[in-house]
C-alpha positions as a Markdown table, in Angstrom:
| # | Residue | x | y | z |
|---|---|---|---|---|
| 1 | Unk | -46.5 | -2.0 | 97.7 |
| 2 | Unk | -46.7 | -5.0 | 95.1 |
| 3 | Unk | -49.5 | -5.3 | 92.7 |
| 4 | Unk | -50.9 | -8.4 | 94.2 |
| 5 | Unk | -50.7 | -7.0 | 97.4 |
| 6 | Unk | -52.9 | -3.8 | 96.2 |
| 7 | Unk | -55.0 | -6.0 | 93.9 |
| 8 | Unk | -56.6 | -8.7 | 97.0 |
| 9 | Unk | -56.7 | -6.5 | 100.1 |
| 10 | Unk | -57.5 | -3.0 | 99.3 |
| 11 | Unk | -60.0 | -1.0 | 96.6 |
| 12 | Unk | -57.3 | 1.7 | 96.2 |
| 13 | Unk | -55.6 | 2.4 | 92.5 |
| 14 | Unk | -53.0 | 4.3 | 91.9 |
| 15 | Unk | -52.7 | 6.7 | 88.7 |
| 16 | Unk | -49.3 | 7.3 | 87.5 |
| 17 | Unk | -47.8 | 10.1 | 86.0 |
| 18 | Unk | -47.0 | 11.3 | 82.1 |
| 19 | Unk | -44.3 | 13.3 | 81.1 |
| 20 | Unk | -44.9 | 16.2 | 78.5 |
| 21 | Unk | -44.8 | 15.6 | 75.1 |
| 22 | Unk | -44.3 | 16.3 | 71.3 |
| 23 | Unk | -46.3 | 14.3 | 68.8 |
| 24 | Unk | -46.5 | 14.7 | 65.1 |
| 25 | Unk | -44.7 | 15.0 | 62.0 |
| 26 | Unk | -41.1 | 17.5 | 62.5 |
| 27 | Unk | -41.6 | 16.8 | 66.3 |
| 28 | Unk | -38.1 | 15.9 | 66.4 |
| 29 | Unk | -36.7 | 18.9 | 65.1 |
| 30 | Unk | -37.6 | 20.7 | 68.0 |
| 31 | Unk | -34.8 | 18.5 | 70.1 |
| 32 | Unk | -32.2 | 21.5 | 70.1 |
| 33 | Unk | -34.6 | 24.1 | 71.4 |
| 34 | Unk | -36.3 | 22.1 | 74.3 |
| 35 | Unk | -33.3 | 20.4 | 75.5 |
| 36 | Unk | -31.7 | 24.5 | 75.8 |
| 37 | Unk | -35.2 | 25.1 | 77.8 |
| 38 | Unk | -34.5 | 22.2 | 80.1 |
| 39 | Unk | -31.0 | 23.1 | 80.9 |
| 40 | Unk | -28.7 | 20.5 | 79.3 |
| 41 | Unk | -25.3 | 21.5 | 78.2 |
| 42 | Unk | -23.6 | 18.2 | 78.1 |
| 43 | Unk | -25.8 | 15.2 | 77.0 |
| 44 | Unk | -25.2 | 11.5 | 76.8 |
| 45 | Unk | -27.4 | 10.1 | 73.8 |
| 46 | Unk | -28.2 | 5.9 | 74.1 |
| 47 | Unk | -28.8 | 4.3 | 71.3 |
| 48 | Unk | -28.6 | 1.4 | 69.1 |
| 49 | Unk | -27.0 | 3.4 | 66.8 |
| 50 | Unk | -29.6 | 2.4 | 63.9 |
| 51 | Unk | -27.4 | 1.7 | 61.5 |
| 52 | Unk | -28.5 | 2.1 | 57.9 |
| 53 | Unk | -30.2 | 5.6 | 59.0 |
| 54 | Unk | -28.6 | 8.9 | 59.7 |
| 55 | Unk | -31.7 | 9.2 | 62.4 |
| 56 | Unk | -29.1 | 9.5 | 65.3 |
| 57 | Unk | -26.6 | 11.6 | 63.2 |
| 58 | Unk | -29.5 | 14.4 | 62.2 |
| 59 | Unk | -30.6 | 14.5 | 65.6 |
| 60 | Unk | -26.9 | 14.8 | 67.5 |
| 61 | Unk | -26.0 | 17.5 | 65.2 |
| 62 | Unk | -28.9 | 19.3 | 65.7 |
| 63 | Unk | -28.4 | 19.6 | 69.8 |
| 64 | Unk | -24.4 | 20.0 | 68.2 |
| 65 | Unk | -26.2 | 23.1 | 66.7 |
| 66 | Unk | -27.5 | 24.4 | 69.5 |
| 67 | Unk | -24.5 | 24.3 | 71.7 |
| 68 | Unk | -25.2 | 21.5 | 72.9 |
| 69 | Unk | -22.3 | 18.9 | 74.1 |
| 70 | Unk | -23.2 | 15.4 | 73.0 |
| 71 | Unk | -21.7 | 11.8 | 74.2 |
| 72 | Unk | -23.2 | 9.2 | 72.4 |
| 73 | Unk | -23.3 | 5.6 | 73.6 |
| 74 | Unk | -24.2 | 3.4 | 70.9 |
| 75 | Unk | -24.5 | -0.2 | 72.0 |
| 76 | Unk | -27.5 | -0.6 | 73.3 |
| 77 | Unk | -28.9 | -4.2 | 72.3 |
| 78 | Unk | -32.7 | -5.4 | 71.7 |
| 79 | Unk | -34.1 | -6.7 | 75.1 |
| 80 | Unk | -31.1 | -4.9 | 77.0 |
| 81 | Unk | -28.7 | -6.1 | 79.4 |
| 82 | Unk | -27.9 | -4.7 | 82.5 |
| 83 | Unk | -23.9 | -4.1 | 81.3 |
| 84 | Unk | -25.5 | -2.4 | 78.8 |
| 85 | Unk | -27.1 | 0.5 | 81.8 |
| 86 | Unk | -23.9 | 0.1 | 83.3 |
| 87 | Unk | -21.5 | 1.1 | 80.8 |
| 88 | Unk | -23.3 | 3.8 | 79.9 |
| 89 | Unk | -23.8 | 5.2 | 83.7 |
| 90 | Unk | -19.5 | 4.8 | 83.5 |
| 91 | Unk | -19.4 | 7.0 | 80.2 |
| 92 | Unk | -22.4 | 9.7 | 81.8 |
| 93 | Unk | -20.1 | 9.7 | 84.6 |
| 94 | Unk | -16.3 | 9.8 | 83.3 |
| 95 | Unk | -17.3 | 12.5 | 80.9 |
| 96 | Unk | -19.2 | 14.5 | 83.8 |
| 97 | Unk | -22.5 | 14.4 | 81.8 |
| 98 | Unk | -25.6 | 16.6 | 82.8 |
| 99 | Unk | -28.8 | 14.7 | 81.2 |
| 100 | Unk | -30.0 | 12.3 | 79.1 |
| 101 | Unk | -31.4 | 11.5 | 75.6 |
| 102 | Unk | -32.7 | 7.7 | 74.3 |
| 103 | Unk | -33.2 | 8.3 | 70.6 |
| 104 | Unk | -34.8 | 4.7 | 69.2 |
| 105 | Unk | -37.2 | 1.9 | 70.4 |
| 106 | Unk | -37.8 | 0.5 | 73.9 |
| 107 | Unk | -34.6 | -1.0 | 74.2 |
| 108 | Unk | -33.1 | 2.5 | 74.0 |
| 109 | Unk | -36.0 | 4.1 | 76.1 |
| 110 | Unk | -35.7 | 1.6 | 79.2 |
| 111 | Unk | -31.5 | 1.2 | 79.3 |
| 112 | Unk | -31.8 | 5.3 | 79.2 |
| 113 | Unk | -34.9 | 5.1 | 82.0 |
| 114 | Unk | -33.0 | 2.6 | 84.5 |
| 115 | Unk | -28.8 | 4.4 | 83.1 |
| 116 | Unk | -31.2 | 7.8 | 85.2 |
| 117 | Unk | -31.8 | 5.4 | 88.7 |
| 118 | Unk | -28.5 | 4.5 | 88.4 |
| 119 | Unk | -26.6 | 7.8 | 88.3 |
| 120 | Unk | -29.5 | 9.3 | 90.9 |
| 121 | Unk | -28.1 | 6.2 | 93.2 |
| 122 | Unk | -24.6 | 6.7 | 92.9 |
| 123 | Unk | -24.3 | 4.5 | 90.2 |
| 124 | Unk | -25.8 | 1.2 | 92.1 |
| 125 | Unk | -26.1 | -1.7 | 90.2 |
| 126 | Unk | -29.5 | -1.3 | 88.1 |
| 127 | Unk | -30.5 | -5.0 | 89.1 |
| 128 | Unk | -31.0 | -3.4 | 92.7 |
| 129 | Unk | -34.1 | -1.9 | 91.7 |
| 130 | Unk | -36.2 | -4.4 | 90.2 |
| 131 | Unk | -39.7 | -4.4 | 91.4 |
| 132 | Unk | -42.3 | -1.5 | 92.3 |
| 133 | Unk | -40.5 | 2.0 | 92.9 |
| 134 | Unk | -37.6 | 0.5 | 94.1 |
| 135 | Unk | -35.5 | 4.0 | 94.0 |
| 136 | Unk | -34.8 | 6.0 | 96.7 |
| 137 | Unk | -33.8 | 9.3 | 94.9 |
| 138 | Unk | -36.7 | 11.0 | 93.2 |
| 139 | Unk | -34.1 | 13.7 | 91.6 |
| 140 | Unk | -32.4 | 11.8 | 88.4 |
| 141 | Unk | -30.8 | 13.5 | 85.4 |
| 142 | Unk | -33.0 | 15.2 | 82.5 |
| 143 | Unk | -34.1 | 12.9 | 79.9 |
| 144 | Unk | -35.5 | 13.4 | 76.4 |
| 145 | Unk | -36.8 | 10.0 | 74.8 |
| 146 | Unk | -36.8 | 10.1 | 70.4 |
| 147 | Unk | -38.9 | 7.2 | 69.5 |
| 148 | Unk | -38.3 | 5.6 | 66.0 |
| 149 | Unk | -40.7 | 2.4 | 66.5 |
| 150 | Unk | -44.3 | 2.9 | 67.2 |
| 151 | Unk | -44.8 | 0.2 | 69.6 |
| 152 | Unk | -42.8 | -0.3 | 73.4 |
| 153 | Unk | -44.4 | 3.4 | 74.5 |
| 154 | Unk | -41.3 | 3.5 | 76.7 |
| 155 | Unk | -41.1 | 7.1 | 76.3 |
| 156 | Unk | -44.8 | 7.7 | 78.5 |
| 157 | Unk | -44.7 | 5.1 | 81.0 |
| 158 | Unk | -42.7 | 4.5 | 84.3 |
| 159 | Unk | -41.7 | 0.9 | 83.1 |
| 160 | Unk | -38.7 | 0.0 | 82.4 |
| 161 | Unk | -37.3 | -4.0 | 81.4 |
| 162 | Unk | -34.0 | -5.2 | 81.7 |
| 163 | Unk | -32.4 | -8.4 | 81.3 |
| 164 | Unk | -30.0 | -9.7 | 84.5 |
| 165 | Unk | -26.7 | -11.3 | 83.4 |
| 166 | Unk | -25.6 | -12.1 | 86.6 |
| 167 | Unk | -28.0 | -14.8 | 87.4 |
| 168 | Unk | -27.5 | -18.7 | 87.0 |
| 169 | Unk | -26.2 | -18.9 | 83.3 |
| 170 | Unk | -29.1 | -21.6 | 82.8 |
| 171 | Unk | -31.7 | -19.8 | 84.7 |
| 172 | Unk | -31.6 | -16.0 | 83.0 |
| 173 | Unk | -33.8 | -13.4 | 84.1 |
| 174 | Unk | -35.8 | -10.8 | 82.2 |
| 175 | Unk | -37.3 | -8.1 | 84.8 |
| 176 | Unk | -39.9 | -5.2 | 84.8 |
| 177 | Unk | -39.0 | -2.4 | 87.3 |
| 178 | Unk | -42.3 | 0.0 | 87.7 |
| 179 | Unk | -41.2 | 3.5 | 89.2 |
| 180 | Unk | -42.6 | 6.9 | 88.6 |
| 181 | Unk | -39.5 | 8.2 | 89.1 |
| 182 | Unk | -37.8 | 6.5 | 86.1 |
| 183 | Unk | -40.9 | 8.7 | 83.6 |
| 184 | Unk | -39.2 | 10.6 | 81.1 |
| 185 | Unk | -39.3 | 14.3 | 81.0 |
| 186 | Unk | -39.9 | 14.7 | 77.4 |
| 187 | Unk | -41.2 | 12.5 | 75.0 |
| 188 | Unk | -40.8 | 12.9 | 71.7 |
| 189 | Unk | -42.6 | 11.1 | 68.7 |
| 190 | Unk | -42.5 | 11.6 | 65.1 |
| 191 | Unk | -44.2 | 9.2 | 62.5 |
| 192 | Unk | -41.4 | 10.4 | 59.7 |
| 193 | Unk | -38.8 | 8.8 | 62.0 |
| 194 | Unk | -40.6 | 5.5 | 61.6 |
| 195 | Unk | -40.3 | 5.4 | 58.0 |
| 196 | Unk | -37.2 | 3.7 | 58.2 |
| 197 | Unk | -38.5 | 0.4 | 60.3 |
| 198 | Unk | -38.1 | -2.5 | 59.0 |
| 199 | Unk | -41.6 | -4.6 | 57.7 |
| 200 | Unk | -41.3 | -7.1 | 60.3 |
| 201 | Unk | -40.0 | -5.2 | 63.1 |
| 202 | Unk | -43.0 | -2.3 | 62.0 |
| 203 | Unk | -45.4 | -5.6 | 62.2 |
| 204 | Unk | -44.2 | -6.6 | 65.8 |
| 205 | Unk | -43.8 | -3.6 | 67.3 |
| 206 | Unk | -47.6 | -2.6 | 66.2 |
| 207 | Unk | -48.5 | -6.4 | 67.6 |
| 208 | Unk | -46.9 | -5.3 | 71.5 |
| 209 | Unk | -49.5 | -2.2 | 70.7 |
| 210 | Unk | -52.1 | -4.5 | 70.6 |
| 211 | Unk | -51.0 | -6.3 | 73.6 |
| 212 | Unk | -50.4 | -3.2 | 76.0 |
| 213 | Unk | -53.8 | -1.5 | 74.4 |
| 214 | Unk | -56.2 | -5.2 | 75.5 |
| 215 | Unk | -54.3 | -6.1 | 78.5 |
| 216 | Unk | -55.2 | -3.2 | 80.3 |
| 217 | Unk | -58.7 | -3.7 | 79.0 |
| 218 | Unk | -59.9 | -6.7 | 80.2 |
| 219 | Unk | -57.1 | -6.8 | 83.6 |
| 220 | Unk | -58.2 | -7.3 | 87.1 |
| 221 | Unk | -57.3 | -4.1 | 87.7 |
| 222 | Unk | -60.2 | -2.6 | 86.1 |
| 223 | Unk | -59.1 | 0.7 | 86.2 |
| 224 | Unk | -61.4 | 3.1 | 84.5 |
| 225 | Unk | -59.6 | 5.9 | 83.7 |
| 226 | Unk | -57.3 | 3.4 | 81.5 |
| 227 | Unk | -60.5 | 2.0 | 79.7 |
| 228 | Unk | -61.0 | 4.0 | 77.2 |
| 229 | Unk | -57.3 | 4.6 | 75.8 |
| 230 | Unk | -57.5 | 1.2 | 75.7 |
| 231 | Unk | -60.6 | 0.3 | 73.6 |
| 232 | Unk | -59.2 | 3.1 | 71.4 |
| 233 | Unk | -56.1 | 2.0 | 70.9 |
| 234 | Unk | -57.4 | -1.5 | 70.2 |
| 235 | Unk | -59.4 | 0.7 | 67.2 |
| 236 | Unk | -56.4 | 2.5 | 65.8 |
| 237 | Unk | -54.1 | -1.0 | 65.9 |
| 238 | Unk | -56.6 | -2.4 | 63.8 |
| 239 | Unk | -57.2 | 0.4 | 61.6 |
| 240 | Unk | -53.6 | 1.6 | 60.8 |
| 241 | Unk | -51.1 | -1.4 | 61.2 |
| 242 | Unk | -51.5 | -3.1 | 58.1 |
| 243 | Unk | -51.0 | -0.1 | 56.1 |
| 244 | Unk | -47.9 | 1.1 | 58.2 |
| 245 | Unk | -46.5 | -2.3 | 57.6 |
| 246 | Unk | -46.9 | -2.7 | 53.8 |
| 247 | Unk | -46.9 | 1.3 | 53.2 |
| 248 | Unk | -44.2 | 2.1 | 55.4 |
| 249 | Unk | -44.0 | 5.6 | 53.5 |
| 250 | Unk | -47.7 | 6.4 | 54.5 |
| 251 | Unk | -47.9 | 8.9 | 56.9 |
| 252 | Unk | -51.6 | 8.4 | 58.1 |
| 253 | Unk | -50.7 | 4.6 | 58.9 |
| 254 | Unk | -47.7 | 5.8 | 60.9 |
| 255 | Unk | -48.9 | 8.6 | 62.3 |
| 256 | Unk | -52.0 | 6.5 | 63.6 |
| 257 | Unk | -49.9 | 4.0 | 64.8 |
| 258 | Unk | -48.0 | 6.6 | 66.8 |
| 259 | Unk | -51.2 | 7.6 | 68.6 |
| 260 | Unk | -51.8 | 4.0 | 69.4 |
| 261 | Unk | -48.6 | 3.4 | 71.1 |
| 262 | Unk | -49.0 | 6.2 | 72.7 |
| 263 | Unk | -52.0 | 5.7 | 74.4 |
| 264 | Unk | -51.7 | 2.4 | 74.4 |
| 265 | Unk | -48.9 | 2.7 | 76.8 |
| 266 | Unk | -50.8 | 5.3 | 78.9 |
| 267 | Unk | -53.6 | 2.7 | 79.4 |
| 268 | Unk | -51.3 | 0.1 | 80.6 |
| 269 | Unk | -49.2 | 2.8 | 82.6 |
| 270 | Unk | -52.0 | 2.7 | 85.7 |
| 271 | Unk | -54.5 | -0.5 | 84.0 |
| 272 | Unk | -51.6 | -2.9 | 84.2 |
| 273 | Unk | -50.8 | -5.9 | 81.8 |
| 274 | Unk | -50.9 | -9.8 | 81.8 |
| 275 | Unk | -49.5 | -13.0 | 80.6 |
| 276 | Unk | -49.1 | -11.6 | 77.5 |
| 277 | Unk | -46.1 | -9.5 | 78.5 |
| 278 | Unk | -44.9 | -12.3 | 81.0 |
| 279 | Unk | -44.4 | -14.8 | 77.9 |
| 280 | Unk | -42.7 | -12.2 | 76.1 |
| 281 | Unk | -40.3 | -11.4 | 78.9 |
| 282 | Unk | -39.5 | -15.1 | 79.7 |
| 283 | Unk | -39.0 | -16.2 | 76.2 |
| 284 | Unk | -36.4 | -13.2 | 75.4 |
| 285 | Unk | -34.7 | -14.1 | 79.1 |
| 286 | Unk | -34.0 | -17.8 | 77.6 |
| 287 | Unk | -33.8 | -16.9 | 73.5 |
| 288 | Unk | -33.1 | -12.7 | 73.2 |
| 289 | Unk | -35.7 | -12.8 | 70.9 |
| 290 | Unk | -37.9 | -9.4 | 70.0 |
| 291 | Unk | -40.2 | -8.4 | 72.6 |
| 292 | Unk | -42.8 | -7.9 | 69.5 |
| 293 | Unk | -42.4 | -10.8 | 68.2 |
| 294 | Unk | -43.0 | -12.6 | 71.5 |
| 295 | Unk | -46.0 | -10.7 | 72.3 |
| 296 | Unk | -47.3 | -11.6 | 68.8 |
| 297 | Unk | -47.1 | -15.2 | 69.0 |
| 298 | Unk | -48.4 | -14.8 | 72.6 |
| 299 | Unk | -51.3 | -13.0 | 72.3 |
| 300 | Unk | -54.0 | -15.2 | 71.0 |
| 301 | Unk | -53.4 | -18.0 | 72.9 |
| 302 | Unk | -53.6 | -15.6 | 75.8 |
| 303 | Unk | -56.6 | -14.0 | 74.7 |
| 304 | Unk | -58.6 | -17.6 | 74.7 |
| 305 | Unk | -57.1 | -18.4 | 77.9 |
| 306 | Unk | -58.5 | -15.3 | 79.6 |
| 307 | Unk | -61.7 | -15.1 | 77.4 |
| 308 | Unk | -64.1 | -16.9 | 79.9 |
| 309 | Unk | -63.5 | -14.5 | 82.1 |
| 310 | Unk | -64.0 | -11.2 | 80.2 |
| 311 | Unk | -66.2 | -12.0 | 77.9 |
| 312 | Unk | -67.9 | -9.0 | 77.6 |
| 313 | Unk | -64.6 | -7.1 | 77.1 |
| 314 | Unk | -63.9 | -9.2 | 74.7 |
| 315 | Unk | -66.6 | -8.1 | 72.5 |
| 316 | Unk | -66.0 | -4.8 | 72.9 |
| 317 | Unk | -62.6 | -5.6 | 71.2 |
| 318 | Unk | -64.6 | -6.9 | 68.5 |
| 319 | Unk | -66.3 | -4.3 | 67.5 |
| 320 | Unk | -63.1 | -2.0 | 68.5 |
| 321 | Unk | -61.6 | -3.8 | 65.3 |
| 322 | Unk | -64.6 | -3.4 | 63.2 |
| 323 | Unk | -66.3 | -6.7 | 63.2 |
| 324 | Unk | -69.9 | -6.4 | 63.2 |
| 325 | Unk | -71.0 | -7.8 | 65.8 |
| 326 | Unk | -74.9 | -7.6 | 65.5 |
| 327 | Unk | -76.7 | -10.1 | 66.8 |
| 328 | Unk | -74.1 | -12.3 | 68.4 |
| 329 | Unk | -74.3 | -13.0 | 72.0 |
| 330 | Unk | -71.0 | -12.2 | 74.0 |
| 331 | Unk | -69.2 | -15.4 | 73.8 |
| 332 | Unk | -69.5 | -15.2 | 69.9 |
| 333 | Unk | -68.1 | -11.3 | 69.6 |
| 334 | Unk | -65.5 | -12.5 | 71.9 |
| 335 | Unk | -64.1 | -15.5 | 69.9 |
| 336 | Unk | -64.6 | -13.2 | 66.8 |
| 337 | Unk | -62.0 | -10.7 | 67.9 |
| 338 | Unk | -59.9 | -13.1 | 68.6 |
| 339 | Unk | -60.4 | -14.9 | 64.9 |
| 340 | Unk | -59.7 | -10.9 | 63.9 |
| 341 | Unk | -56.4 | -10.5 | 65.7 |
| 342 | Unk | -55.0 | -14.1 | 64.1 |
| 343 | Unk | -56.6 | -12.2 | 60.8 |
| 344 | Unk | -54.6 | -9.5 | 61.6 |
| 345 | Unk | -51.3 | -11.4 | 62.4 |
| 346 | Unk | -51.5 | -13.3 | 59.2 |
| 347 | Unk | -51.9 | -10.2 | 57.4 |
| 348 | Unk | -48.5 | -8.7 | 58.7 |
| 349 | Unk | -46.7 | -11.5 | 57.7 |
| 350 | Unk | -46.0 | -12.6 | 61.7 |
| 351 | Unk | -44.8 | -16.3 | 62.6 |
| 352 | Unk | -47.4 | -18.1 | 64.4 |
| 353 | Unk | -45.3 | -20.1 | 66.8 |
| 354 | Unk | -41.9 | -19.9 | 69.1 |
| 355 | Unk | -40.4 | -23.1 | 67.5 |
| 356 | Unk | -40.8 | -21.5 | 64.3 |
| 357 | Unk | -38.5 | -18.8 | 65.1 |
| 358 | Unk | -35.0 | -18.9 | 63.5 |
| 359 | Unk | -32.0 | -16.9 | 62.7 |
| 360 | Unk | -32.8 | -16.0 | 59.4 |
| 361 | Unk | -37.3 | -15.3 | 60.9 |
| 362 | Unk | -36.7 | -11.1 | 61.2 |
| 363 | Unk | -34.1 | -8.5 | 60.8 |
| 364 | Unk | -31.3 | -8.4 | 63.2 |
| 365 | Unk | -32.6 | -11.5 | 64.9 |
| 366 | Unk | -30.0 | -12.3 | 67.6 |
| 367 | Unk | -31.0 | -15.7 | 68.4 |
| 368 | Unk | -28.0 | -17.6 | 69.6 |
| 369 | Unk | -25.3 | -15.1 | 69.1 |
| 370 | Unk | -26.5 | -13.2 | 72.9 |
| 371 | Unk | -23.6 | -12.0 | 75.6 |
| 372 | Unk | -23.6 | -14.9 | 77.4 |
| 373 | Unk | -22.6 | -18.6 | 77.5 |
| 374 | Unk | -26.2 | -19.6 | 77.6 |
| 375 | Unk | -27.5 | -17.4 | 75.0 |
| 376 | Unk | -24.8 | -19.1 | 72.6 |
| 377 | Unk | -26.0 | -22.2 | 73.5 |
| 378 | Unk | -29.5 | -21.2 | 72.9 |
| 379 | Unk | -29.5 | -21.1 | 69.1 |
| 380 | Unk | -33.1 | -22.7 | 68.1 |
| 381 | Unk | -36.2 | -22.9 | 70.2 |
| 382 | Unk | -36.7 | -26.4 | 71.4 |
| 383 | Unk | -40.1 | -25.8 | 73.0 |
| 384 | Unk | -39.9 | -29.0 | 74.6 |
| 385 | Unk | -41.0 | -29.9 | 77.9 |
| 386 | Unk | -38.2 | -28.7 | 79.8 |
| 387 | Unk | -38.2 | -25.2 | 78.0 |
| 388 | Unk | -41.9 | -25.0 | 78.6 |
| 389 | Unk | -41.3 | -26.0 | 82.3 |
| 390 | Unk | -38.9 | -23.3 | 82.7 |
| 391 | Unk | -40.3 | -20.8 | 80.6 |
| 392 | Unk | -43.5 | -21.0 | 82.9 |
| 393 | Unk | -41.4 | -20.7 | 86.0 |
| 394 | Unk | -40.3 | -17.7 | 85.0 |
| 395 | Unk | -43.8 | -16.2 | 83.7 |
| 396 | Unk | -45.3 | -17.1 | 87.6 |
| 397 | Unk | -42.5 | -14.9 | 88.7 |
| 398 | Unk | -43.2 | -11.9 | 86.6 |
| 399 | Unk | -44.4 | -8.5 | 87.4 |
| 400 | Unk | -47.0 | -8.4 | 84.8 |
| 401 | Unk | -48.7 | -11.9 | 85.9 |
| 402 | Unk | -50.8 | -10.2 | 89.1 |
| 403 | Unk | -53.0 | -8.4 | 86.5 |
| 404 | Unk | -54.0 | -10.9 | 84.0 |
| 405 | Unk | -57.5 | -11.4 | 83.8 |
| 406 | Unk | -57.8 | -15.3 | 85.1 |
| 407 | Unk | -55.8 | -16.3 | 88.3 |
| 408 | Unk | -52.8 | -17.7 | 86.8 |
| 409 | Unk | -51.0 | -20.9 | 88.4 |
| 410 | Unk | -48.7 | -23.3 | 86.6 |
| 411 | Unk | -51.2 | -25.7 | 85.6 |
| 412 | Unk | -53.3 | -23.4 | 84.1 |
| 413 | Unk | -50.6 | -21.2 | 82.8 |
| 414 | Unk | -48.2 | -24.6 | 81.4 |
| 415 | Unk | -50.6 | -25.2 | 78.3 |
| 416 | Unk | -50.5 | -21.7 | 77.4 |
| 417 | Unk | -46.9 | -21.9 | 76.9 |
| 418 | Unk | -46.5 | -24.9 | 75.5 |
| 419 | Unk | -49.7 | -23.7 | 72.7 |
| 420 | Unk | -47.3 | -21.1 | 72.2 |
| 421 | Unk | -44.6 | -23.3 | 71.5 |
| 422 | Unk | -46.2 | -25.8 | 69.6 |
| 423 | Unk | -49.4 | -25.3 | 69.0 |
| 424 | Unk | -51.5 | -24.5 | 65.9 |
| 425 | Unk | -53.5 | -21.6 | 65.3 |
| 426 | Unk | -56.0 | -22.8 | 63.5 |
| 427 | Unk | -57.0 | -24.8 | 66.6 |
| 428 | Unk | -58.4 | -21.4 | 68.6 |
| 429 | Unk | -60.5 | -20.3 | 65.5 |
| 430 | Unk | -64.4 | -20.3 | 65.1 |
């Protein structure tokens, strides 16, 4: 069943699972040993391949160690592409591979999560299973996820986002698939390997923490047993991220940002998310740009379009990031934590608007240079009204959009969008 068609007719939430998990500093070492306990002999690692570390090196040896055989797959891109899944399902396959490990951020996470549905499927096309447990084959191969970013919390939740290829070259589609059967079996994370991020991606990935930590907070979902990771992840975000960003050798700032994306994630993983995420998704469809990034510039403006509506959540945010809110009626805490999460983005050095992204805005920035005809065509962010039209299109269409807060329709949702785009800042502060 859809999430719309759960959210209007019927009182009933579901509660999806977790997988078991390792959290804390050395946490990776253990990779040899509990892959041995889980039965893997011969193990296909996806990856980025993170160059400028020796992350994925230490951690294939390791397994090589332990008597482990290990494929490693190496191109996975940032937002990725369904060839990506594919190729690597052909490699799993041609060297007769036994289980799975994602060692990186969520790009390596969900092409390793929907590479499993694949190979449980016969290797089916991976853009067969869009949508809401779309998989028919609940048995899939063992996977361990290493994450290196504190921020997607791929390796806890049963999302997983891929970008279609195969669609109209000027219509491209980014899609979520939700299904429990895609959940890791072991996640791993470690705040050492995190040292190594980059400022800005450290900045955005701790900005989609925000977002998957108030999304689930003030959804129409409501789901209480999400609440409180929620609020709390909200506290952490606010507490740690500035220091993980300009102390990136700090391990309480990274080690608190782990535990926010970790539970961030698990509030999402039953609460649901919004527009915030269905922005995010478009814009990287049309531009490949970071799914931080996008959430970044995205959540504000979302978070005064859904304000009048949750007002009271809103505060709670508020306080969650440690304004004071004494005093103030509801309305006022609200627009406060939103001044506090521009506060915050300025702090972390984040651009404020999609038309001021460029090639040269963030490491690795692949604007223009994508797989595809479209993406090369694509190389600045017009954020005129035709990109806005279509942008919003693809937002209505979105898995996310069914739990924001406020009804969303593409009047309503249009000036959001173009804000985004265009729009300054300064103009949503008290």
């Amino acid at each position: 069943m859809q999430v719309d068609e759960l959210l209007k007719p019927f009182p009933i939430k579901e509660f999806h699972p977790f997988p078991r998990a390792l959290l804390g500093p050395g946490s990776h070492e253990m990779i040899g040993p509990e892959a041995l306990k889980l039965g893997f002999k011969k193990t296909l690692v996806m990856t980025s391949g993170l160059r400028g570390t020796d992350i994925v090196h230490k951690i294939v040896e390791s397994m090589r160690y332990h008597g482990l055989e290990v494929v490693v797959y190496d191109q996975v891109e940032s937002n990725p592409k369904d060839y990506n899944v594919m190729d690597s399902v052909a490699m799993y396959q041609e060297n007769a591979c036994d289980s799975f490990v994602s060692i990186g951020g969520g790009s390596s996470h969900d092409a390793c999560k929907g590479a499993r549905i694949s190979v449980a499927h016969d290797g089916r096309n991976v853009n067969e299973f869009e949508g809401f447990n779309k998989s028919e084959n609940p048995k899939n191969p063992p996977h361990i996820a290493v994450s290196t970013t504190a921020g997607t919390g791929s390796e806890t939740s049963w999302a997983y986002v891929i970008t279609d290829t195969t669609t109209d070259p000027d219509n491209p589609h980014k899609y979520v698939a939700f299904d429990d059967n895609s959940v890791t079996t072991l996640a791993i994370d470690d705040p050492v390997l995190y040292y190594d991020c980059p400022i800005d991606y450290t900045a955005q990935c701790g900005f989609d923490v925000l977002a998957h930590a108030s999304e689930p907070y003030v959804s129409r979902l409501n789901f209480p047993p999400s609440l409180g990771n929620a609020l709390h992840a909200v506290k952490m975000t606010a507490e740690n991220l500035r220091q993980a960003v300009w102390n990136g050798q700090d391990l309480p700032g990274r080690e608190g940002m782990m535990y926010a994306q970790y539970i961030a994630a698990q509030a999402f993983n039953s609460g649901g998310l919004g527009i915030i995420h269905s922005i995010s998704h478009a814009v990287s469809a049309f531009y490949d740009t970071h799914h931080g990034l996008n959430n970044a510039i995205a959540l504000p403006r979302v978070w005064a379009f859904n304000m009048p509506v949750a007002y009271k959540r809103f505060a709670d945010m508020a306080d969650a990031m440690g304004v004071d809110t004494h005093g103030m009626t509801a309305p006022q805490a609200a627009d406060a934590a939103l001044n506090a999460a521009i506060r915050l983005l300025r702090d972390v050095g984040i651009t404020e608007r999609f038309v001021d992204v460029t090639a040269d805005t963030y490491s690795k920035n692949r604007l223009g240079q994508g797989p595809t005809k479209f993406y090369e065509r694509s190389k600045e962010i017009k954020g005129d009204a035709a990109d806005v039209d279509r942008i919003t299109n693809h937002v209505l269409g979105d898995a996310c959009t069914p739990g924001n807060a406020k009804e969303c329709t593409f009047d309503t949702v249009r000036p959001v969008v173009e804000h985004c785009m265009t729009g300054d800042l300064d103009d949503l502060l008290t």
